[in-house]
C-alpha positions as CSV (number, residue, x, y, z in Angstrom):
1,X,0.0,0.0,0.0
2,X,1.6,3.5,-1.0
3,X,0.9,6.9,1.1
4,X,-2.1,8.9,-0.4
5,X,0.8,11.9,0.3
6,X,3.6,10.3,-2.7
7,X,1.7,11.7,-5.4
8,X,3.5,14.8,-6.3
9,X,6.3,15.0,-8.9
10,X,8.5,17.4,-10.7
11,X,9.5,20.5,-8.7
12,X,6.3,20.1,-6.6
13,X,7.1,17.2,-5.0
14,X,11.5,18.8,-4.2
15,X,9.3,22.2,-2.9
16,X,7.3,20.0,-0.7
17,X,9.9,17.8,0.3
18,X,12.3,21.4,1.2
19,X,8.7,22.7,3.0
20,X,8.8,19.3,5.3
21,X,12.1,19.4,6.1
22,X,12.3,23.2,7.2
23,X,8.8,22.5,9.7
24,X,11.2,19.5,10.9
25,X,14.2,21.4,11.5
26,X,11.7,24.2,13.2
27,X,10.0,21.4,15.3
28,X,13.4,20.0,16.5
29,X,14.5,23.6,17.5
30,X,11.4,24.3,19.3
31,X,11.0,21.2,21.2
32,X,14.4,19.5,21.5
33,X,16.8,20.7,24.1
34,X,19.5,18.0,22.8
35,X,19.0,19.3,19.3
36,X,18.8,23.1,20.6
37,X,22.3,22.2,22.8
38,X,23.9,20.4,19.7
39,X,23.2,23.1,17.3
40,X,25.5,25.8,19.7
41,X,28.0,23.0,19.9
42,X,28.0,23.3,15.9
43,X,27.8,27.1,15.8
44,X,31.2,27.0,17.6
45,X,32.8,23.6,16.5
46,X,32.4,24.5,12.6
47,X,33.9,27.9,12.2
48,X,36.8,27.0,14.4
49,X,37.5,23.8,12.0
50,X,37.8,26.6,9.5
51,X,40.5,28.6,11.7
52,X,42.4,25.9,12.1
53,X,45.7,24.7,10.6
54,X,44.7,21.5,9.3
55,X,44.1,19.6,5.9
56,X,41.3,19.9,3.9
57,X,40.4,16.1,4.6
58,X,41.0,16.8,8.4
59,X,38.3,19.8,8.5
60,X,35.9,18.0,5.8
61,X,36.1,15.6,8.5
62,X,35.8,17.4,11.8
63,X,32.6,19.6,9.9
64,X,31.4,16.1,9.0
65,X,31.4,14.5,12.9
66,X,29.6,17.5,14.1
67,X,26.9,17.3,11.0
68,X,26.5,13.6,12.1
69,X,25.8,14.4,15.8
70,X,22.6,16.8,14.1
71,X,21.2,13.8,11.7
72,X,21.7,11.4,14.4
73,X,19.5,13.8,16.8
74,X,17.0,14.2,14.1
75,X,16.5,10.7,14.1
76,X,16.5,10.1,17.7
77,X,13.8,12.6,18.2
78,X,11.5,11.1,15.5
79,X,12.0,7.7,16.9
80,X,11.1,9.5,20.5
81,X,8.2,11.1,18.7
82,X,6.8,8.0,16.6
83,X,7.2,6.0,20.3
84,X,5.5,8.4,22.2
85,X,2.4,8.8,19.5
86,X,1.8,5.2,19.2
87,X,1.5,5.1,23.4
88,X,2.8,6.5,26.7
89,X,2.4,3.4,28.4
90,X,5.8,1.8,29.8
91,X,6.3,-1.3,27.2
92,X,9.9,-3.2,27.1
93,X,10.0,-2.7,23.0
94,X,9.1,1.5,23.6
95,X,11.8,1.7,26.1
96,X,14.5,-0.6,23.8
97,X,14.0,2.0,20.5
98,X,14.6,5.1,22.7
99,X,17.7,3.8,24.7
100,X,18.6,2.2,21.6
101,X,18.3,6.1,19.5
102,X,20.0,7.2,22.8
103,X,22.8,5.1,22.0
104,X,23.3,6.4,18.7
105,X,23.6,9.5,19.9
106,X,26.3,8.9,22.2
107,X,28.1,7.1,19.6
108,X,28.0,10.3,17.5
109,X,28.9,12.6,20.0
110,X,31.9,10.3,20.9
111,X,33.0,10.3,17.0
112,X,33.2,13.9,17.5
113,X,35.6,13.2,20.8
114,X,37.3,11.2,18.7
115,X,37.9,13.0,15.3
116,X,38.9,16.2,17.0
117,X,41.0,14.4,19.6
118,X,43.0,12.8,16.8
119,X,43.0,15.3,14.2
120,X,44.3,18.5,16.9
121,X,46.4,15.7,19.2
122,X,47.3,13.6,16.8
């Protein structure tokens, strides 16, 4: 079965498509601390990649780590979201996808450790 909301095409469909994804970044600003709290760990961490005395494979990578950390967020708060709409009650398999999107996120923010651990120590 295919979503009554696949049936634009063309240039509708990309300016629909760019409309959902701006409410979605709007929606993540408004109601995600994490998101909110990653976004001014970005506003700082990407310009200074771009002061730095580094390659430009070593600040492709240290912009890319921090761009991760955002997507994974993204998708940790829709997986919070889709969780919490289906029901509030406590279940094992409701608790599992969160700590499991929690997870991701940890591993993300610890590639950034990482990246920019090797990169400016290594």
């Amino acid at each position: 079965m295919t979503s009554p909301f696949k049936g634009q095409r063309g240039l509708q469909r990309i300016f629909n498509a760019a409309g959902y994804s701006r409410d979605g970044l709007l929606a993540a600003l408004r109601g995600e601390a994490a998101f909110r709290q990653l976004v001014l760990l970005n506003l700082l961490l990407v310009p200074l990649a771009f002061v730095l005395e580094v390659s430009r494979a070593e600040r492709a990578l240290l912009v890319a780590a921090c761009l991760l950390a955002l997507i994974v967020e993204l998708l940790n708060s829709a997986i919070e979201a889709v969780v919490d709409r289906i029901s509030l009650e406590r279940h094992p398999l409701s608790k599992n996808a969160k700590d499991m999107g929690s997870a991701a996120q940890l591993v993300a923010l610890t590639l950034i450790a990482l990246v920019w651990g090797i990169i400016l120590l290594g």
